[in-house]
C-alpha positions as CSV (number, residue, x, y, z in Angstrom):
1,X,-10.0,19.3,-19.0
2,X,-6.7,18.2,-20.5
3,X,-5.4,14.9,-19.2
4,X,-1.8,15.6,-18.3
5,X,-2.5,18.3,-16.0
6,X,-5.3,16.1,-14.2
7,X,-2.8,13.1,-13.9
8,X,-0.1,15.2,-12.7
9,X,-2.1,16.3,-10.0
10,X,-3.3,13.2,-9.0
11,X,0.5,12.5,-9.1
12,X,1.2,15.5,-6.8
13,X,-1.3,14.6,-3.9
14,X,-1.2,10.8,-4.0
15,X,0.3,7.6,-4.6
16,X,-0.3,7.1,-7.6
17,X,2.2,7.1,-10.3
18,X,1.1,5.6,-13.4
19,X,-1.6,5.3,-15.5
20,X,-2.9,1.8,-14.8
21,X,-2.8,3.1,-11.5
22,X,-5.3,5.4,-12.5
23,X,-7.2,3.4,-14.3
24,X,-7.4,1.1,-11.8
25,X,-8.5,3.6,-9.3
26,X,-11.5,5.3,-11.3
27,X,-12.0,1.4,-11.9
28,X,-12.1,1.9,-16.1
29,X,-10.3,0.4,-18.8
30,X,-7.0,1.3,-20.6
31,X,-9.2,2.2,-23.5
32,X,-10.9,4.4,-21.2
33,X,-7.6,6.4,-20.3
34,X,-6.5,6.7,-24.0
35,X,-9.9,8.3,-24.7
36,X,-9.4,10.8,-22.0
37,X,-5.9,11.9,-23.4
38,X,-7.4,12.3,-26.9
39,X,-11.0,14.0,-26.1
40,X,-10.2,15.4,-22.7
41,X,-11.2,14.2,-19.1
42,X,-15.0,13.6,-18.3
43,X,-16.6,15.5,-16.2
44,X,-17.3,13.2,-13.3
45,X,-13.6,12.0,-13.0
46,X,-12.6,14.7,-10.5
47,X,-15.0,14.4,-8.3
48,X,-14.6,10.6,-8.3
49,X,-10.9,10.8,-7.7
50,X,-11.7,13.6,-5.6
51,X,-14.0,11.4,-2.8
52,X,-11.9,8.6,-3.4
53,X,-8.6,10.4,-2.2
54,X,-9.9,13.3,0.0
55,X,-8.8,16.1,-2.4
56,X,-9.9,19.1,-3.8
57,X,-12.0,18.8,-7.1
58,X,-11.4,22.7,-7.9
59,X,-7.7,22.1,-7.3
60,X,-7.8,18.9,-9.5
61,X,-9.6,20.6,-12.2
62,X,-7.9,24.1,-11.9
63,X,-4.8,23.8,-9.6
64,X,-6.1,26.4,-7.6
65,X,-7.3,26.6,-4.0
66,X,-6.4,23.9,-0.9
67,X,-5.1,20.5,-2.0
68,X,-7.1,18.7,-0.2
69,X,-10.4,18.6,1.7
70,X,-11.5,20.6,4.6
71,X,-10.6,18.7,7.5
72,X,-9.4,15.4,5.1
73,X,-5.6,16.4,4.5
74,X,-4.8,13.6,7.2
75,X,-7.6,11.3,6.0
76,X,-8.0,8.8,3.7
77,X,-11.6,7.4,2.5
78,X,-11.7,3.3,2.4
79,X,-14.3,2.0,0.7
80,X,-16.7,-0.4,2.0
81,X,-18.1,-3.1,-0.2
82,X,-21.2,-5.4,-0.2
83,X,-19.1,-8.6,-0.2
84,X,-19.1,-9.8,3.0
85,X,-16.5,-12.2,4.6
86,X,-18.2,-15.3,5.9
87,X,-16.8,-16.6,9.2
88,X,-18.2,-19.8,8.8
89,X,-19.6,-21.3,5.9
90,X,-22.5,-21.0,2.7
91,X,-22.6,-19.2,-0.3
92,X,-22.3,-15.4,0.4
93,X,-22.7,-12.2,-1.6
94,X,-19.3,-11.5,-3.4
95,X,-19.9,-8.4,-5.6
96,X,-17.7,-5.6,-4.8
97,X,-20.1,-2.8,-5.2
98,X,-19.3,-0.1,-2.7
99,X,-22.0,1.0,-0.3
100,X,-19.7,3.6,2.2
101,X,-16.7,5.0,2.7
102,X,-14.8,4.9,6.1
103,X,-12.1,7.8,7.3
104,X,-8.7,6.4,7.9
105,X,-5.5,8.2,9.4
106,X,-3.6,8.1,6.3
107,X,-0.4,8.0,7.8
108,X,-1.6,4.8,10.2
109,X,-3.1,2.8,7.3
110,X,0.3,4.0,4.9
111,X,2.3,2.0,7.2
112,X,0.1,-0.6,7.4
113,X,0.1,-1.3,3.5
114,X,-1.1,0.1,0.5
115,X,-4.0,2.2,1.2
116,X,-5.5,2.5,-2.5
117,X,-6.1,-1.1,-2.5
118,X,-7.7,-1.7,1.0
119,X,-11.4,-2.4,1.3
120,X,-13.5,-3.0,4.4
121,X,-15.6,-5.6,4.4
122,X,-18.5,-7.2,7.3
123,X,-18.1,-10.0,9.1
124,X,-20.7,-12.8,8.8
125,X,-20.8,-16.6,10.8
126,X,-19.0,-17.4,14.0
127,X,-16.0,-19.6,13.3
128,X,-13.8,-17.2,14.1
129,X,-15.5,-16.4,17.3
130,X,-14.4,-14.6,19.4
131,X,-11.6,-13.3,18.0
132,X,-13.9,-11.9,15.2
133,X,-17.8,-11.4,15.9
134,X,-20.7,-10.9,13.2
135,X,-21.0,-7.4,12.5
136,X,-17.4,-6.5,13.1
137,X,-15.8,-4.8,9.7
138,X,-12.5,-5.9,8.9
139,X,-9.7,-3.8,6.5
140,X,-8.3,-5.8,4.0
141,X,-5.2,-4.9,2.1
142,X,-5.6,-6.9,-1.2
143,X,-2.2,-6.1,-2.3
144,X,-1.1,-8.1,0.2
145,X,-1.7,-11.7,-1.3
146,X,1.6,-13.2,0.2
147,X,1.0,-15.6,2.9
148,X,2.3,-14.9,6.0
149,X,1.7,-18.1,8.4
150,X,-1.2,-17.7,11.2
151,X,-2.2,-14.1,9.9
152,X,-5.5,-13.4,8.7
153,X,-6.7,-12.9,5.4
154,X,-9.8,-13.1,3.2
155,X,-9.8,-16.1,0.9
156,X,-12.0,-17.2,-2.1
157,X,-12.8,-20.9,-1.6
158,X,-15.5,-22.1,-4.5
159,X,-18.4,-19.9,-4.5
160,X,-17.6,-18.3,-1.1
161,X,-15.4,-15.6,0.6
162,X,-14.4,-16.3,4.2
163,X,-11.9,-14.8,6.8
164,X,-8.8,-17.5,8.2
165,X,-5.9,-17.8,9.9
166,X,-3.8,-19.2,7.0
167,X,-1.3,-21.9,7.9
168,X,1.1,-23.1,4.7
169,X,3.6,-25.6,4.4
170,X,4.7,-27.6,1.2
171,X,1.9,-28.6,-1.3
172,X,-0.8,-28.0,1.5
173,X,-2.8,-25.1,3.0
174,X,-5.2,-24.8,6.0
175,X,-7.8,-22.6,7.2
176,X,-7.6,-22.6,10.6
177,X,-10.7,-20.7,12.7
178,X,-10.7,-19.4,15.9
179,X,-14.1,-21.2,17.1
180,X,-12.9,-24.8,18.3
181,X,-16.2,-25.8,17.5
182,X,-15.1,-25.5,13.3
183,X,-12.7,-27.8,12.1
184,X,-9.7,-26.7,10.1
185,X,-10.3,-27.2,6.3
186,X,-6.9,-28.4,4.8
187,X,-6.4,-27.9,1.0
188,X,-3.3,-29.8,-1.2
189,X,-3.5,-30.9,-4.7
190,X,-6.0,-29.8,-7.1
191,X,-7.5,-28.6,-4.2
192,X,-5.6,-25.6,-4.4
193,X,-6.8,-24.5,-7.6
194,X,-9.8,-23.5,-5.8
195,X,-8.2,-20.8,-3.2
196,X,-7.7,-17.3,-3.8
197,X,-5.9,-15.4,-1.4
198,X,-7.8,-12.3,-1.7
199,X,-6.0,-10.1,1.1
200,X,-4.6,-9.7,4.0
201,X,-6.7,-8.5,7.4
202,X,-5.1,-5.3,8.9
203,X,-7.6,-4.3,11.6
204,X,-11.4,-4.9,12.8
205,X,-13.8,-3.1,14.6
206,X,-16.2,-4.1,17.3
207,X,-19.5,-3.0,17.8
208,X,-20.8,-3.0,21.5
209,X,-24.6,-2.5,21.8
């Protein structure tokens, strides 16, 4: 398949617009993309795009037939990973394998952020009890690095990933939970070499059974 007609279709039916976009979406290298444009596009990159996005992998492939999905024009697919943010403390599973996609309303989480860089992620720990549980899945926006003070995001701290309310002011940052039982951890200095502000939390979901 030749490469300009697949990336202006992706272009067409998404928001992506360039090709690190792309690249960063199939997850590949820009070595990877220059291939494609020289030998063609492999065979399994439609249908990736095409589960990623909701879209048709005929129409990507061919240009013919329904843009998008049966039943998916609306919908967008978040993937789930098997990094899981801690709500308390410990070392904690941080590959970002993907085990599940969830449906969104694209035009809620388009609103809400940047939809082709949001993640869900579980809930482990109680320090942010009860405000979030275990179990609960939270989406995370990971363009959204910014700090905003008080919101929630997912942060890096050493070897472990954990959900805060992040409080800033100059040279210092705390992690403030929603358990009174876990003190806030307060970072300034060196110490701040250590944090990464891996996204912001847009929404969670509760389990009841």
């Amino acid at each position: 398949m030749d490469f300009q007609d697949f990336f202006y279709r992706i272009c067409r039916a998404s928001d992506i617009k360039t090709q690190k976009q792309l690249a960063e979406l199939l997850n590949v290298g820009a070595a990877s993309i220059t291939l494609a444009k020289s030998r063609g596009v492999p065979k399994g990159w439609p249908y990736q795009v095409a589960t990623i996005l909701g879209l048709n992998p005929n129409w990507i492939k061919t240009g013919q037939g329904p843009i998008y999905q049966s039943g998916r024009e609306d919908s967008f697919l978040v993937p789930k990973v098997s990094a899981k943010a801690c709500a308390g403390a410990g070392s904690l599973e941080i590959q970002d394998n993907i085990v599940d996609e969830i449906p969104f309303s694209l035009q809620w989480i388009s609103q809400k952020g940047s939809p082709r860089h949001m993640v869900l992620m579980d809930i482990v720990g109680e320090s942010m009890s009860p405000e979030l549980e275990e179990g609960d899945a939270i989406l995370v926006d990971q363009s959204q690095q910014s700090i905003i003070n008080r919101n929630l995001y997912v942060v890096g701290l050493d070897d472990t990933i954990q959900v805060k309310r992040v409080q800033t002011s100059t040279g210092l940052v705390v992690l403030l939970s929603s358990n009174r039982n876990f003190m806030p951890i307060t970072l300034q200095g060196d110490e701040l070499d250590n944090l990464r502000v891996i996204g912001r939390v847009l929404w969670s979901s509760r389990e009841y059974c």
